[in-house]
C-alpha positions in Angstrom: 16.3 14.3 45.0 19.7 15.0 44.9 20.2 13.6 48.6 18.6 10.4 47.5 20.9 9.5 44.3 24.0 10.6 46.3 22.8 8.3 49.1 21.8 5.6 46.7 25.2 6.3 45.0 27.5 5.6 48.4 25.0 2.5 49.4 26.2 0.6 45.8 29.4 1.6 46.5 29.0 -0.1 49.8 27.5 -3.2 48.5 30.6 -3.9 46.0 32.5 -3.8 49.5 34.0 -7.6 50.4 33.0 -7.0 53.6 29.3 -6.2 52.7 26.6 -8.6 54.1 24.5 -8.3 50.7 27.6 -8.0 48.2 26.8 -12.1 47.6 23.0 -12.0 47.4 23.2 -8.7 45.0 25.2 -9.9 42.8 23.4 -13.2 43.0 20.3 -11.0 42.2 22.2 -9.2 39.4 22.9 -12.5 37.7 19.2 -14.0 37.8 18.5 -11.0 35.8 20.5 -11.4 33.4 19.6 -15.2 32.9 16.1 -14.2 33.1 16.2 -11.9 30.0 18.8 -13.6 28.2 16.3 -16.8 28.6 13.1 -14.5 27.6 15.2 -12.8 24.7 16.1 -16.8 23.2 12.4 -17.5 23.7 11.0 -15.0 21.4 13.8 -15.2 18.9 13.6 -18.9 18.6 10.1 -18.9 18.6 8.6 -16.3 16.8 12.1 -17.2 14.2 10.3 -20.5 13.8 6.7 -19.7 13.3 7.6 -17.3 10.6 9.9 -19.7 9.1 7.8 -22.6 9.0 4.6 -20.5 7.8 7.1 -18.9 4.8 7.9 -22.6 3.7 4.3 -23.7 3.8 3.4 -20.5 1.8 6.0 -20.9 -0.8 4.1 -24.1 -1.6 0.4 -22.8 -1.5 -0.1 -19.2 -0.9 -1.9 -17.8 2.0 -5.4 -18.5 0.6 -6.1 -21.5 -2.9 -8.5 -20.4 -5.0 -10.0 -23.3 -6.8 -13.3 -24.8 -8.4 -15.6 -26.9 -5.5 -15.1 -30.1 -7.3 -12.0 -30.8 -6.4 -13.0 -31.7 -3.0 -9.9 -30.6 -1.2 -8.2 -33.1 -3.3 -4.2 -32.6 -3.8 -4.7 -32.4 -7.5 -6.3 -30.6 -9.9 -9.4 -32.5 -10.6 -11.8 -29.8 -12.0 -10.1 -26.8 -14.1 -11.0 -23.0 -13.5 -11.3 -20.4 -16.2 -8.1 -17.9 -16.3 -10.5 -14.8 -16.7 -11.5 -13.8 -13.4 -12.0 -10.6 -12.0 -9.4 -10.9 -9.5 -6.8 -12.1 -11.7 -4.1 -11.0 -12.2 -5.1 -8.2 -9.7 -7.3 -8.9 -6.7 -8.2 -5.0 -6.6 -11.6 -5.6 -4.6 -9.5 -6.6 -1.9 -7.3 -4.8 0.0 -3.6 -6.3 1.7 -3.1 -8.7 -1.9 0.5 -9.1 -2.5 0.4 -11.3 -6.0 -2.3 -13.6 -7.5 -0.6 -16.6 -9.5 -2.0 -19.7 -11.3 -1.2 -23.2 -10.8 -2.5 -26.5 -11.5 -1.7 -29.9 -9.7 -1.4 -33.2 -11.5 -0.4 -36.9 -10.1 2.8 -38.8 -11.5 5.0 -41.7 -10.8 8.9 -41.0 -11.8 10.0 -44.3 -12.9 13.8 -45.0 -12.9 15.9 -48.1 -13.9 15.9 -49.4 -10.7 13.0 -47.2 -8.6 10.0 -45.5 -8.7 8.6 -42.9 -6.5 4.9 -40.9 -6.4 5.1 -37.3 -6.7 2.6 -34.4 -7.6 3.7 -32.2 -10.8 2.7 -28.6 -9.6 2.1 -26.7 -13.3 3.8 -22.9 -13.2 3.2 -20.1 -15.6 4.8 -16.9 -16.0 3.9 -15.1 -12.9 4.5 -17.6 -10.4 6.5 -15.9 -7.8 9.9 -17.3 -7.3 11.0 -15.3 -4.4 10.8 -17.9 -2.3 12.6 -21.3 -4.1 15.4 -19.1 -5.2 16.4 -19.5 -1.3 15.9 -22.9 -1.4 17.7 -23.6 -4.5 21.3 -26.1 -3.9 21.8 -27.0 -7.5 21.2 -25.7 -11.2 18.9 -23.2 -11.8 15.3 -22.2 -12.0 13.1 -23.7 -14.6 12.6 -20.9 -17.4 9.2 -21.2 -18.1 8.8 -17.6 -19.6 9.4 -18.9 -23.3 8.6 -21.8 -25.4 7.1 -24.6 -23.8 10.1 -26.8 -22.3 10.9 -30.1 -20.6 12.7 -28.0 -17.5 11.7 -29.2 -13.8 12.7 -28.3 -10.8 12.6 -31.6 -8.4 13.8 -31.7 -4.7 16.6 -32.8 -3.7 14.7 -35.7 -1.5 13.6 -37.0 -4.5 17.0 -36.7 -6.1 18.4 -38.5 -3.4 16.1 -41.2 -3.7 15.7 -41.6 -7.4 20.0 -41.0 -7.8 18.9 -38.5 -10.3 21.9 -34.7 -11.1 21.1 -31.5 -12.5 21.1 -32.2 -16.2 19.1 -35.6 -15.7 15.7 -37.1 -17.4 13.2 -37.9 -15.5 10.8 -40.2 -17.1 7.4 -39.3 -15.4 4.0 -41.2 -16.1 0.5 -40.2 -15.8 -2.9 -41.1 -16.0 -5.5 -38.9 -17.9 -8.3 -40.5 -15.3 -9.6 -43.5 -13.6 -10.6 -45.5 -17.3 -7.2 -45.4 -18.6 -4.8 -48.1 -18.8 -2.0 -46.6 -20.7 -0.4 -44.4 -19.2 1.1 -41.0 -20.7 5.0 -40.3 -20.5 6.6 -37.0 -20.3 10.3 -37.0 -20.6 11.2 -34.2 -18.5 15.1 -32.8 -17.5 15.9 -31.8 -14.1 17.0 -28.3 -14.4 17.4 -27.8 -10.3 17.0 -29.2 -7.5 15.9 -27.3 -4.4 15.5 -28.2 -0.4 13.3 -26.4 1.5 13.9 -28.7 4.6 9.9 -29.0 5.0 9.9 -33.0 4.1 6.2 -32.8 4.0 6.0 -30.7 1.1 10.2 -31.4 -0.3 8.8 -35.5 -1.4 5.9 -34.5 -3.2 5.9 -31.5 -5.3 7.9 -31.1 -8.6 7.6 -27.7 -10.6 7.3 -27.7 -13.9 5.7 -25.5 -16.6 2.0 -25.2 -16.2 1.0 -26.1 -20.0 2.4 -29.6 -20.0 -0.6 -30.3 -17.2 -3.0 -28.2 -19.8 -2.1 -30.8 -22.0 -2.1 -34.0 -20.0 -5.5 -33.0 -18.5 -7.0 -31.9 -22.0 -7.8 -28.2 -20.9 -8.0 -25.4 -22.4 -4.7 -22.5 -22.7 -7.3 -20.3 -20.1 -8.1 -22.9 -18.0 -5.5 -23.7 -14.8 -6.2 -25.5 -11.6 -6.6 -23.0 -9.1 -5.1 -19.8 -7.9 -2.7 -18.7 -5.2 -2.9 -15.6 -3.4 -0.6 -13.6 -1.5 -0.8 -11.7 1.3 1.2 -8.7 2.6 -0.5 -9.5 6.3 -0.1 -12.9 7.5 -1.9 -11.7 10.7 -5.0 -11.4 9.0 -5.0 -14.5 6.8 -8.2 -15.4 8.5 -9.9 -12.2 7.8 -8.6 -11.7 4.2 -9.8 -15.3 3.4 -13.4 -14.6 4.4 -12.9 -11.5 2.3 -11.6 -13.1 -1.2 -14.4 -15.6 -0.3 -17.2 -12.9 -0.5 -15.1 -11.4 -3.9 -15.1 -14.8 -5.9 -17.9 -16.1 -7.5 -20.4 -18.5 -6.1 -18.6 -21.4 -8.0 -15.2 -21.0 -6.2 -13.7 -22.3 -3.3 -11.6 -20.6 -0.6 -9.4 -22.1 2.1 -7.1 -20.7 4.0 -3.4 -22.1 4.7 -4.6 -22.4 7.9 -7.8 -24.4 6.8 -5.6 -26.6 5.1 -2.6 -27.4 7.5 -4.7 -27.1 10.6 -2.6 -29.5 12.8 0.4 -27.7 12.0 -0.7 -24.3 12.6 -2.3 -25.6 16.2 1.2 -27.0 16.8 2.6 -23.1 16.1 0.6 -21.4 18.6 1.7 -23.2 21.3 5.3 -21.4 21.1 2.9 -18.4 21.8 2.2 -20.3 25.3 5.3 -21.7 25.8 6.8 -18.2 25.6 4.4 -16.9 27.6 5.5 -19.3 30.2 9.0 -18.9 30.1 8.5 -14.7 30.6 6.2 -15.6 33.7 8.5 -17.8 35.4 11.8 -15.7 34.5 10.2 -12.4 35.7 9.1 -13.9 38.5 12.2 -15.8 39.5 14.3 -12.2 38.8 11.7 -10.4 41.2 11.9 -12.9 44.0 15.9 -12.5 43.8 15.8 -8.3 43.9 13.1 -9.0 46.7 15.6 -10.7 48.4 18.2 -8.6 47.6 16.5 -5.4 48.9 15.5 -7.1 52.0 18.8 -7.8 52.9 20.0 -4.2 51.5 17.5 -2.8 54.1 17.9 -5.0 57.4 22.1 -4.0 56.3 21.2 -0.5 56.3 18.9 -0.3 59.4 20.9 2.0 61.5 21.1 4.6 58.7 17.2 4.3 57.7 16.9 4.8 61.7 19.5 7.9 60.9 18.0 9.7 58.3 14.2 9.1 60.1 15.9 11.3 62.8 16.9 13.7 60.8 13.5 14.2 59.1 13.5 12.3 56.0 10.5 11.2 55.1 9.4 7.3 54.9 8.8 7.5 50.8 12.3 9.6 50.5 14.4 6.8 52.1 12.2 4.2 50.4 12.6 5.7 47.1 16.6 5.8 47.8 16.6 1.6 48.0 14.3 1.6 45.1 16.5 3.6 43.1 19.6 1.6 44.2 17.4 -1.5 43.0 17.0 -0.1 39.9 20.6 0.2 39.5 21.0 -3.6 40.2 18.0 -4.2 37.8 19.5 -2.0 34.9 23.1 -4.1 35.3 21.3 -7.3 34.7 19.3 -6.3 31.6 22.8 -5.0 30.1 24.6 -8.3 31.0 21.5 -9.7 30.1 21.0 -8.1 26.6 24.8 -7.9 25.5 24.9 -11.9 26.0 21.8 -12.9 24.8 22.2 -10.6 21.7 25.7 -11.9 21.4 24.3 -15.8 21.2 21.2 -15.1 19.0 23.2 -12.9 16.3 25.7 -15.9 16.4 22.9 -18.1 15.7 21.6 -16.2 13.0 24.7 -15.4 11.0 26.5 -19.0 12.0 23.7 -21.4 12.3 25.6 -23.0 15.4 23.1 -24.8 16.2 21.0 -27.8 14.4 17.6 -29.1 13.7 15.9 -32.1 12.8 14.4 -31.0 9.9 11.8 -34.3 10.5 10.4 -32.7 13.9 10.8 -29.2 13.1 10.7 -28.9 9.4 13.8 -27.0 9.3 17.3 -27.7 9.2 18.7 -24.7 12.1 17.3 -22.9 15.0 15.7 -19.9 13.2 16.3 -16.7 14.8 14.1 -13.5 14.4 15.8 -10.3 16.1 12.7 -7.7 16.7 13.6 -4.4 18.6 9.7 -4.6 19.5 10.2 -7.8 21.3 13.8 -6.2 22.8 12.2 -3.0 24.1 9.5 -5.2 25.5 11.2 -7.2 27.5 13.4 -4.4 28.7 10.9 -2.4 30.0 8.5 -4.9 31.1 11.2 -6.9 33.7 12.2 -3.1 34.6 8.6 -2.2 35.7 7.5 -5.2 36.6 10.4 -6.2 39.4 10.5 -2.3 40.7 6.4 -2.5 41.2 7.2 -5.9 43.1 9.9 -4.1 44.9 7.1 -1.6 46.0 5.8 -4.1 49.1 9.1 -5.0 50.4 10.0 -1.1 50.3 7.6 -0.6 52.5 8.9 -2.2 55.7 10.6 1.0 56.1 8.0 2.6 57.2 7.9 -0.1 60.0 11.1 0.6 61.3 11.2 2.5 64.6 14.3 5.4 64.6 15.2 4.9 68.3 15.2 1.0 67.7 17.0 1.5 64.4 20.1 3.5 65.7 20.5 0.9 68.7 19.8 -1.8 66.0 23.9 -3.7 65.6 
């Protein structure tokens, strides 16, 4: 064993040599490598960074599974209200993996300016709506209080802002309709207290937050009635499962759909990253092995006189095979640190500088999210390691092809 590393040892040595055949096509070899996982490293960052962002935006606006009565039909609003006293509220404790259960109710309004008006859906919020997630997306003012007395306090985004010309500190004169008989409409004077951007236009030119009893009113309903409930989960993996769980916990009255359910299109969109990634892996692997293939070839046909050597001297076919192999190796290990140190170098830039933009139209956010997973690190690591030394197993094996009296004479 010792033999083998001190001849695999002299052979790099060799290679680094100007005058070394395979010098070029090693270090060609060496750099494919490291393109190869600092390409696969991009790949799962980017996209796993962008599925988990895009599925925490969506959430913050409806929860991993809605709750709601079956009259609403899958409607936007809150036509039918719920009663407050559930069993699974505030606690869903016949189901296990339930982050937080909070109430909401949806209402359609028009916000009528002096010079413009502009659609939007009032989303009603109590006191244990979870704010986690709009404190990131908070640019100006604060977070509507609505933990008191009932108050005029809203929290609009800032596409609407834009659009309507309207500041923190603002009214925002907002009518509604009570349902389809009435002609006069209702006016609520409310008062922008902040104005957030999650960068998910979709969602950022509909919704205004604002406390949930002024919907209670509008609508007529009772203080324990709300519009439906949102439901968190500490799994996102197993939305699917969870949902066909709280459906089977809710009564027969209820309603269940998934995020999934309801954004279908986007979510089908998502999971062709998955693919995509796959793809890029496949071909970078396989363009890395191709190139140490090469490499090792070369190494060998370079080296034929002292395979022919150390055949005459007794070594056995799988000892001098194992000595290229572990000289491969070598080359391999090089590229994944090259590899690694710059593609860890560009995606921690990303992350902490946001270098690079996104139109938050196509992608529904405003950078290149990056999510840095040593599962995804160690997995790439290992699996180009194994992967291109198993390759290199069937071009190892000419050696055993190679005559010694033919090698020595072999110039």
């Amino acid at each position: 064993m010792n033999l083998e590393f001190f001849i695999a040892k002299r052979l790099i040595s060799a290679k680094q040599h100007k005058s070394s055949i395979s010098a070029p096509i090693i270090k060609i070899a060496i750099v494919a490598i490291s393109i190869g996982v600092i390409m696969m490293l991009v790949a799962f960052a980017t996209g796993i960074g962008l599925q988990q962002k895009i599925r925490e935006k969506m959430s913050a606006f409806t929860g991993h599974v809605t709750i709601s009565s079956y009259d609403n039909n899958n409607s936007q609003v809150s036509l039918m209200p719920v009663s407050i006293n559930q069993d699974f509220y505030p606690e869903f404790d016949s189901v296990d993996g339930i982050e937080h259960v909070q109430a909401t109710a949806y209402l359609g309004g028009v916000i009528r300016t002096e010079t413009d008006f502009e659609g939007i859906i009032v989303k009603g919020i109590g006191t244990d709506y979870n704010w986690d997630y709009f404190e990131e997306f908070l640019v100006e003012g604060e977070l509507p209080d609505v933990s008191g007395s009932l108050n005029d306090e809203v929290l609009i985004s800032k596409y609407t802002a834009k659009r309507m010309g309207l500041e923190v500190g603002d009214k925002v004169p907002t009518y509604f309709l009570r349902d389809e008989t009435s002609r006069t409409p209702l006016i609520r004077g409310f008062v922008v207290k902040g104005i957030y951007n999650s960068g998910f236009l979709d969602f950022d030119e509909l919704y205004m937050l604002a406390d949930i009893r002024h919907v209670q009113r509008i609508n007529r309903w009772e203080k324990d009635q709300v519009g439906n409930f949102e439901v968190f989960l500490k799994d996102f993996s197993k939305v699917e499962e969870k949902g066909q769980e709280i459906y089977e916990n809710t009564g027969s009255f209820l309603d269940t759909r998934t995020i999934k359910q309801q954004y279908y299109s986007i979510f089908e969109w998502l999971s062709l990253f998955d693919f995509n990634i796959a793809l890029i892996i496949g071909i970078m692997i396989l363009v890395a092995g191709i190139n140490m293939i090469t490499a090792l070839l070369v190494l060998i046909l370079e080296r034929t006189q002292m395979i022919g050597i150390l055949k005459a001297l007794g070594s056995s076919d799988w000892s001098i095979r194992k000595i290229f192999l572990y000289n491969a190796g070598y080359l391999i290990l090089l590229g994944l640190f090259w590899g690694n140190l710059i593609g860890l170098g560009l995606l921690f830039a990303q992350k902490y500088l946001k270098l690079i933009p996104l139109n938050p139209e196509t992608y529904y956010v405003t950078e290149a999210p990056v999510y840095i997973g040593w599962e995804y690190i160690l997995g790439v690591n290992l699996g180009t390691l194994l992967l291109c030394m198993l390759m290199l197993l069937i071009p190892s094996y000419i050696i055993t092809r190679i005559s010694p009296v033919r090698a020595m004479k072999f110039d």
